[in-house]
C-alpha positions as CSV (number, residue, x, y, z in Angstrom):
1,X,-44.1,7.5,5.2
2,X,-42.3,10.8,5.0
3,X,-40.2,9.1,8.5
4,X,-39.7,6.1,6.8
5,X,-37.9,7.8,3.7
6,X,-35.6,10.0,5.9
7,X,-34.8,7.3,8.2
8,X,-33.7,5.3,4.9
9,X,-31.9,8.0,3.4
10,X,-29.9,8.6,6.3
11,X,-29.1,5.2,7.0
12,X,-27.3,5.3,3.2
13,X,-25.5,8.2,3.4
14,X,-24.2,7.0,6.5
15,X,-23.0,3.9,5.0
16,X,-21.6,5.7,2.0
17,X,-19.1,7.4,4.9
18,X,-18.3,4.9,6.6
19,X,-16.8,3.2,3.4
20,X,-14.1,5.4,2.3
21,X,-12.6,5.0,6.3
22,X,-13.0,1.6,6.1
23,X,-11.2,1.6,2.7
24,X,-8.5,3.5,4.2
25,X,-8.3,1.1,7.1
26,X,-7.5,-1.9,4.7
27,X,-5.1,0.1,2.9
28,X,-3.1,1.2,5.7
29,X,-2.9,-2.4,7.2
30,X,-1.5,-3.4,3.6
31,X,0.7,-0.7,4.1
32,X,1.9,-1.4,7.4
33,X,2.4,-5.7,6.6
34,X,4.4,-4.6,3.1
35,X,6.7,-2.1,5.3
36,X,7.1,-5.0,8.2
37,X,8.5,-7.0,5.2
38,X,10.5,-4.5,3.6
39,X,12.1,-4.0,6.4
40,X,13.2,-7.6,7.1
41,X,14.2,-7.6,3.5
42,X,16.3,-4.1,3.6
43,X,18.0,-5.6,7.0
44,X,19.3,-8.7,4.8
45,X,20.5,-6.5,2.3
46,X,17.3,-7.1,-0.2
47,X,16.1,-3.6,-0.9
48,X,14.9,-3.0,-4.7
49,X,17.3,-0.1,-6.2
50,X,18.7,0.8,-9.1
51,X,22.0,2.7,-9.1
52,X,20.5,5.8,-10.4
53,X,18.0,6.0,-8.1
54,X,17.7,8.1,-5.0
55,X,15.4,5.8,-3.0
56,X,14.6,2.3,-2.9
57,X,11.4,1.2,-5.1
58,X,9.8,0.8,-1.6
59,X,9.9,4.2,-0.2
60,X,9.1,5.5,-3.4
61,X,5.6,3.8,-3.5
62,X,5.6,4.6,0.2
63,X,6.0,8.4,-0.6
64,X,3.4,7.5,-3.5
65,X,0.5,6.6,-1.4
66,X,1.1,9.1,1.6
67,X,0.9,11.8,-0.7
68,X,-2.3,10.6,-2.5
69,X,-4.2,9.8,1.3
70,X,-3.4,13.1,2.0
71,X,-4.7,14.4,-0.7
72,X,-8.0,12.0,-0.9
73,X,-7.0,10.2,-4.1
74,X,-8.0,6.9,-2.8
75,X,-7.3,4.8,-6.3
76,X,-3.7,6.3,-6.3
77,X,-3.3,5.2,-2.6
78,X,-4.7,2.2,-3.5
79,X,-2.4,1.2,-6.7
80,X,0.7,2.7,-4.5
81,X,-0.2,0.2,-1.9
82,X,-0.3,-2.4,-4.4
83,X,2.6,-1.9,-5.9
84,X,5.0,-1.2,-2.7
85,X,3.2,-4.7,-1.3
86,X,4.2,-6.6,-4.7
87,X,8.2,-5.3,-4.5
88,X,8.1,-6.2,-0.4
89,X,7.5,-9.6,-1.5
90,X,9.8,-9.8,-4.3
91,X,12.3,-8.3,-1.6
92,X,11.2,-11.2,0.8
93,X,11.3,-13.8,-1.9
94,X,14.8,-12.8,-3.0
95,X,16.1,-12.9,0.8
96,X,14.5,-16.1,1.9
97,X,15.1,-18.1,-1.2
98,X,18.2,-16.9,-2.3
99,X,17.3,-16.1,-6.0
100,X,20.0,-14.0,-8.2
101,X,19.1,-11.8,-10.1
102,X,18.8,-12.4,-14.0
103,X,21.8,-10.0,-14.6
104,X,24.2,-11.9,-11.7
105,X,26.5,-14.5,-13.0
């Protein structure tokens, strides 16, 4: 019995590990599909900036979620990744569709 509980109790704390990496997996290949878009949307002159800013909103929430990886802060990689994927494709909605902005005449 005392076999059976150890085997169980280390087949669930392997599992618990193996969730954050697979988290992190999913979150980098969100990453790396909203930067593939960005960067068709920056080459056609559809990168999300306002004139007081020093970088686009992209590389912001790029800067966002490499500095919460590295620091283990998974729900702020998370919401960074979110949030850089939603503007990459605004970007891309912009640049294929045409759309002006609310403010252009």
């Amino acid at each position: 019995m005392k076999k059976l509980i150890t085997r169980v109790a280390l087949a669930l704390s392997l599992a618990a590990f193996q969730l954050p990496a697979q988290a992190s997996a999913d979150l980098d290949a969100t990453m790396q599909k909203a930067q593939q878009l960005h960067k068709e949307a920056k080459a056609g002159g559809y990168a999300w900036k306002q004139k007081a800013m020093k970088k686009n909103y992209f590389d912001t929430y790029q800067d966002q979620y490499n500095e919460a990886k590295a620091k283990g802060e998974m729900d702020k990689a998370k919401q960074a990744a979110e949030l850089a994927m939603k503007t990459a494709e605004g970007e891309m909605r912009q640049y294929k569709d045409a759309v002006k902005a609310g403010w252009d005449r």
